[in-house]
C-alpha positions in Angstrom: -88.0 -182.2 175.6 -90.1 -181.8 172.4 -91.0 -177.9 171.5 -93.7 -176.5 168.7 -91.8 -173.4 166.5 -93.4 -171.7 164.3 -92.8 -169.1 161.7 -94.8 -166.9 159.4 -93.9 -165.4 155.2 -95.5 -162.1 155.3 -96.3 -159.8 153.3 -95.7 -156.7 154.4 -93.6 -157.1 158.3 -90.1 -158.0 157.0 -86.9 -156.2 157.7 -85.9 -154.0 155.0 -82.6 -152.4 154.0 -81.9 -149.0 152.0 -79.2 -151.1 150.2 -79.4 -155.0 149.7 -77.5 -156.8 152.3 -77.1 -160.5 152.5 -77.0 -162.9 154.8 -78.4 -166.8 156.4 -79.5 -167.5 159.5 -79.6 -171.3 160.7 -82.3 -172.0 162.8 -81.6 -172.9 166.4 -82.7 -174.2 170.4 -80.7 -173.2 173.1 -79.7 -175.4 175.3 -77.9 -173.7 178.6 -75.7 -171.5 177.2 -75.1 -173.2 173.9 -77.5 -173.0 170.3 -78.0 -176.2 168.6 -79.0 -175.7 164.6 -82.1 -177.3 163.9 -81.6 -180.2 161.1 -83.6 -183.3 159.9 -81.6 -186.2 161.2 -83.4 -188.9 159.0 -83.7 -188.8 155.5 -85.2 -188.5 153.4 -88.0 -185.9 154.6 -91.4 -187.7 153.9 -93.9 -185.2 153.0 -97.6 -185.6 152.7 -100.0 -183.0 150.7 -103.1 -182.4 152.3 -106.3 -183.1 149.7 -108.3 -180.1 149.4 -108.2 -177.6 147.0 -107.0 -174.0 148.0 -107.0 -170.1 146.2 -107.7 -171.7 142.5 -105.2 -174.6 143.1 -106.1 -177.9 143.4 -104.2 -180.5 145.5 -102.9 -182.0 142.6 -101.5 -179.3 141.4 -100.2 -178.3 144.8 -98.7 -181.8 145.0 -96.4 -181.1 141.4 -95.5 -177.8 142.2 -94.3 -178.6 145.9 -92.2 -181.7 144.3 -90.7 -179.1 141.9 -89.8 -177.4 145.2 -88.0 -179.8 147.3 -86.1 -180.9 143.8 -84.4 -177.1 143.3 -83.0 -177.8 147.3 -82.2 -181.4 146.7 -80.2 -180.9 143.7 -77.8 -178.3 144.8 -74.5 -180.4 144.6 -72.8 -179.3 147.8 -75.5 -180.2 150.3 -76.6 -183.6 151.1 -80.7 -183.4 151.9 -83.6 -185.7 150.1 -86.8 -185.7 150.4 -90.0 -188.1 149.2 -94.0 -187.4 148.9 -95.7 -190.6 151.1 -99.4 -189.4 149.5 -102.0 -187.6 150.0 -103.9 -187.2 152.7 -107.1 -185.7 154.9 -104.8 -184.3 157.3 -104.5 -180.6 157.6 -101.0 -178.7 158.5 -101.0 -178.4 162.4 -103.0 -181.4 163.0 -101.1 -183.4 166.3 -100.6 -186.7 164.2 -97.0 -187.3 163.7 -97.0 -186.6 160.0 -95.2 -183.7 158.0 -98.2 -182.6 156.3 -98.7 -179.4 153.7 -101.5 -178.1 152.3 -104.0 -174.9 152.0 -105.9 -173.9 155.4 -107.9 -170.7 154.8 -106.9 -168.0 157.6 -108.9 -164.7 156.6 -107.6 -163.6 160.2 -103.8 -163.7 159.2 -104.1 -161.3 156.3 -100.9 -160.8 155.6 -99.5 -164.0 156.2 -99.3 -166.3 152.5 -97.8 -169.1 154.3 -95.9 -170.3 158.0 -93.8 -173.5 158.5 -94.1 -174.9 162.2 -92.0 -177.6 163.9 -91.6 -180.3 166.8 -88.1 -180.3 167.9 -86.5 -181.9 170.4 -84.2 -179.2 172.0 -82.2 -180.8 173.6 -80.7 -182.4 170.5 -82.1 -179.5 167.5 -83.2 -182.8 165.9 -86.7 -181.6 163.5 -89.4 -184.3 164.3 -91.6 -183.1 162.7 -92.8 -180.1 159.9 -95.5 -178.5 158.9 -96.1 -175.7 156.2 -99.9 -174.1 155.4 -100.7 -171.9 152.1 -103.3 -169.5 153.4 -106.4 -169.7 151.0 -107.4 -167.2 152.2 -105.3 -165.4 148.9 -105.3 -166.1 145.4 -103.1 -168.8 144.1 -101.2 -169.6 141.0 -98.9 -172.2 139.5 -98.9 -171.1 136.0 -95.5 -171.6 134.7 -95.2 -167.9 133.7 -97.5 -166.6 136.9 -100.7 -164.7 136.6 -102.0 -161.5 137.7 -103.3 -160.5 141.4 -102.3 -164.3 142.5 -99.3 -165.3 144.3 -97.1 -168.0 143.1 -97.5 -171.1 144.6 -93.7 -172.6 143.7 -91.6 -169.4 145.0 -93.7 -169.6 148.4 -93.3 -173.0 148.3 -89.5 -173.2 147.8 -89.3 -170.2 151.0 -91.1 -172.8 153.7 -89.5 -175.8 152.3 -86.1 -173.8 153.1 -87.4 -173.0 156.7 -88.3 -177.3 157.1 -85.1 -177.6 156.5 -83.9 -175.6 159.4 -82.9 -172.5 157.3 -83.8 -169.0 158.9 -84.1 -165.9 157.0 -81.8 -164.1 154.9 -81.8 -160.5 154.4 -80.7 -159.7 151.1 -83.1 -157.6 149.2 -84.8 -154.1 149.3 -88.2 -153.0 149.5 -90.4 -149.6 149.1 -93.3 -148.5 151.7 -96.3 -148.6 149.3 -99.9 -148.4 150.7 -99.1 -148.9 153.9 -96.9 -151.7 153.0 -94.1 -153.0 151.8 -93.1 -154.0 147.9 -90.2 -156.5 147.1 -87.5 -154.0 144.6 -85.2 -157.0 144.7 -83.7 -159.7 146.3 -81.1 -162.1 146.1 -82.3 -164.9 148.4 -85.0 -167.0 148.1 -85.3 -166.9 152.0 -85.7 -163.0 152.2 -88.9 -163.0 154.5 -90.7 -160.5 152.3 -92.8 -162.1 149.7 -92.5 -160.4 146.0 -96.0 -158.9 144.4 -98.7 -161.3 143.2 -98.0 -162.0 139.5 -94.3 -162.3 140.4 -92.6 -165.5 139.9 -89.0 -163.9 140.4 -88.9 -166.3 143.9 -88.4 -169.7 142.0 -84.2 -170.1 142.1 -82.3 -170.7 144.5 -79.4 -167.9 145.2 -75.9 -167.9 146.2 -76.9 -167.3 150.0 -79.6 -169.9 149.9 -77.0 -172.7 148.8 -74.8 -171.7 150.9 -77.3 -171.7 153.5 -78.8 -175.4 153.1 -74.7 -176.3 152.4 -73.6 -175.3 156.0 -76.9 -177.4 157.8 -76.3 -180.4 155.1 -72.8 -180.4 154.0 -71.6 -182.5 151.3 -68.2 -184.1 150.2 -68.6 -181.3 148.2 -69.1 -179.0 150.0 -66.2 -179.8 152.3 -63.7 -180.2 149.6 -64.4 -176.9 147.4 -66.2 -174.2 149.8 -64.3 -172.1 152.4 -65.5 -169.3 155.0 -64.2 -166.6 156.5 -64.4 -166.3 160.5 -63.0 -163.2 163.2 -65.2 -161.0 165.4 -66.9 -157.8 165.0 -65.9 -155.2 168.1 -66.8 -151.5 169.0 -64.1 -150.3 171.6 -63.3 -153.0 173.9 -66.5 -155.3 173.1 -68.1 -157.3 171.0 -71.1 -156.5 168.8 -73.5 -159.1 169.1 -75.7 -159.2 165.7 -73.9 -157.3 163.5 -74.2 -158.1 159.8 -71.7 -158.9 157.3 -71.7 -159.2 153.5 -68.8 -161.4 151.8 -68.4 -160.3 148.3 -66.6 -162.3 145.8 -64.9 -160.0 143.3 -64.9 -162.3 140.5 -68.4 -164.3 140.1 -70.4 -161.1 142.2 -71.5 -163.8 144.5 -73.2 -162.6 148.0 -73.4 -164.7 150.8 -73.6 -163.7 154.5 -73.8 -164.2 158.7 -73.5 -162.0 161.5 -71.8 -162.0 165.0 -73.7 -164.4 167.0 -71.6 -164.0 170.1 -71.3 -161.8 173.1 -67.7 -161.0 171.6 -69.0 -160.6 168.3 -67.6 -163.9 166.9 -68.8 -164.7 163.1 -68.5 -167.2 160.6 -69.6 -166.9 157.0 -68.9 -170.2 155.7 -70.1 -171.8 152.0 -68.2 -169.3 149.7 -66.6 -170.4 146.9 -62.9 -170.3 146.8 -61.1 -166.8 145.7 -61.1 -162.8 147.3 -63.6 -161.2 148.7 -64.1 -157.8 149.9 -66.7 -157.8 153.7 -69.5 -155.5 154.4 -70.2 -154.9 158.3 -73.5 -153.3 158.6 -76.4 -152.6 161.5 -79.4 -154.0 161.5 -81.4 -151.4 161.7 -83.6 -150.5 159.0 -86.7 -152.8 159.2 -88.0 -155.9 161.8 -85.7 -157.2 164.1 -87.7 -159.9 164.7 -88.4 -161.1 161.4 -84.5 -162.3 161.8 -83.5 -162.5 166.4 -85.6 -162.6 169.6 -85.8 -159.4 170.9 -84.3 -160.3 174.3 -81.3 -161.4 172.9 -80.1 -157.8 172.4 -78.9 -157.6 168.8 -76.7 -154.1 168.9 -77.4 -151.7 165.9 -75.7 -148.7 167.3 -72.7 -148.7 165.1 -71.5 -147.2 161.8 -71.4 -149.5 158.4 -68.0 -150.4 158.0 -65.8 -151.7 154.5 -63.0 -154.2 156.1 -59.8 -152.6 155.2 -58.5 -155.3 153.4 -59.6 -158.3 150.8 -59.6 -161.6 152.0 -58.8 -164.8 150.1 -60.9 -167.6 150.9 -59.0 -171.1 150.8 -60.6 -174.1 148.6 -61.9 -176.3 151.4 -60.4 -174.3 154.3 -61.1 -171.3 156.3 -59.2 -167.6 157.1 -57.5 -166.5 159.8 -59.2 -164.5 162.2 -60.4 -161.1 160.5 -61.0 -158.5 162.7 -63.3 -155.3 162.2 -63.2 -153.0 164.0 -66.6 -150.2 163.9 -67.5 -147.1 165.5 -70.6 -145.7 167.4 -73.2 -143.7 165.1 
C-alpha cells in the first residue's frame, strides 16, 4: 500500500519550550501494532530542481544552494546516505510523475508556511518512494552567503526539508518568544527544530549534535556502529508508563545534546548516537507549545508529570548501549 505524507516548516505553529530541550524524532507508518521508520532504501536519492524562478532566487541559484544542502547531510561521517541532482526540470513539487522534484510554488494561502516536504511511502515496508519539497514564493528569498534583510535563507530551509526527505522528524531543541502574534526563534540547537529563525538569519546552515545523531540512527555507518552508544530504560509515573515523555542526554565533557522520548505504552526509550563518555538525563513534559508539530494527537502523548534530573550519571559505552535506566516522575 503506497501513502502520500506530508509536512509543513512554519513560521510561527511550532512547539516551544521555556528552556531548550533536545530531542529527534524518526519518521514512521504503523503497521498493526508496530512503527516502521521511514528511510530511502536506494541510493543515492536523485533529485531534480524544478526551473522557475522563485522570491528573488533563480533556479540556478536554487539548484547550488540545495547541492550545498544535501552535501552538509552527506558528509557527516557516521551515517551512510548520498544523494545526486538528475537535472532540471518543468515539473513542479506535487506533480503525480514519479520524480523527487524541488522547486518554488507560490502559495499566498499558506502564509506561514516557507516550505513542506511530502512523500509516497509504502507502509507496509516504511520504504520512501518518492519526495517532494516546495519553497513558498510566496516570501522573500535569499542565498547570499552572509543573508540579507526581510528574506529568508534559502540554504537553512533547505537543509530542514532535506532532513525530513530523509525520514527525519522534528527535534525540539530551541526556545522562542511570542512576538506579534507570533513566534521568534531565541535559539536552537537543531537544524530540525520546526520553527524557522527571522528572515535575515542564516544561523540554520550547520548541522547539530541532534541532527547527526538523528540522520546516524536511520543511516548508520561502520562508524557509527563502532564509536556511538545510547542509552535505553523506561520512563514511569506510579505503576505505568509515560508514553511521550521527553528526555535530554547531556554529555558532561563536549556539552553535546542529543535526545528521544518514550515511545511506548510502558514508556520504553532509546536515545541512541551519543558519543562515548557520561552523561547526565533530562526527563521533561511536553507541554509548552504544539503537540502536533512533533505526535498525532490520538496517540495520547502524557504531559501531566513533573520535569525530572535522573539521579545518577550514566556512562555511555563506545559502540554499545546501557543497561536499563529507570526514571521514575511524579504527577504535577
Amino acid at each position: 500500500m503506497k501513502r502520500l505524507l506530508t509536512l509543513l516548516t512554519v513560521l510561527v505553529c511550532v512547539a516551544v519550550s521555556s528552556e531548550p530541550a533536545d530531542a529527534y524524532l524518526k519518521l514512521g507508518t504503523r503497521v498493526g501494532t508496530e512503527t516502521r521508520n521511514l528511510r530511502w532504501q536506494e541510493l543515492p536519492v536523485r533529485y531534480f530542481i524544478t526551473n522557475a524562478a522563485g522570491g528573488g532566487v533563480s533556479a540556478t541559484q536554487l539548484r547550488d544552494t540545495v547541492d550545498r544542502a544535501f552535501n552538509s547531510w552527506t558528509s557527516v561521517e557516521t551515517a551512510s546516505i548520498s544523494a545526486q541532482f538528475a537535472g532540471m526540470t518543468q515539473a513542479l513539487p506535487n506533480d503525480d510523475d514519479g520524480l523527487t522534484v524541488i522547486g518554488f510554488v507560490n502559495h499566498p494561502d499558506q502564509d506561514r508556511t516557507l516550505g513542506a516536504t511530502s512523500f509516497l511511502v509504502d507502509t507496509e515496508t516504511g520504504e520512501i518512494l518518492e519526495a517532494e519539497i516546495f519553497l513558498n514564493s510566496f516570501f522573500s528569498w535569499s542565498v547570499a552567503a552572509g543573508g540579507e534583510a526581510n528574506r529568508f535563507d534559502v540554504e537553512s530551509i533547505a537543509l530542514h526539508e532535506i532532513g525530513h526527505l530523509f525520514g527525519l522528524g522534528h527535534s525540539a531543541l530551541g526556545e522562542t518568544e511570542l512576538r506579534n502574534g507570533g513566534r521568534r526563534v531565541l535559539a536552537a540547537e537543531a537544524v530540525m527544530f520546526p520553527v524557522a529563525f527571522s528572515a535575515g538569519s542564516i544561523e540554520g546552515r550547520t548541522l547539530r549534535a541532534d541532527d547527526i545523531a538523528g540522520i546516524s540512527d536511520i543511516y548508520p555507518s561502520g562508524l557509527y556502529r563502532a564509536e556511538r552508544g545510547s542509552i535505553s530504560g523506561r520512563v514511569t509515573k506510579g505503576s505505568q508508563g509515560v508514553f511521550g515523555a521527553h528526555l535530554v542526554a547531556f554529555n558532561l565533557r563536549t556539552g553535546k545534546l542529543v535526545g528521544g522520548f518514550s515511545l511506548s505504552a510502558d514508556g520504553r526509550f532509546v536515545i541512541a548516537g551519543l558519543e562515548a563518555g557520561p552523561h547526565a538525563i533530562r526527563v521533561e513534559p511536553l507541554d509548552d507549545g504544539d503537540v502536533e508539530s512533533f505526535f498525532d494527537l490520538t496517540l495520547g502523548v502524557d504531559a501531566n508529570f513533573r520535569v525530572k534530573f535522573h539521579d545518577r550519571i550514566v556512562v555511555v559505552p563506545r559502540g554499545g548501549g546501557t543497561g536499563d535506566v529507570m526514571i521514575r516522575v511524579e504527577p504535577k
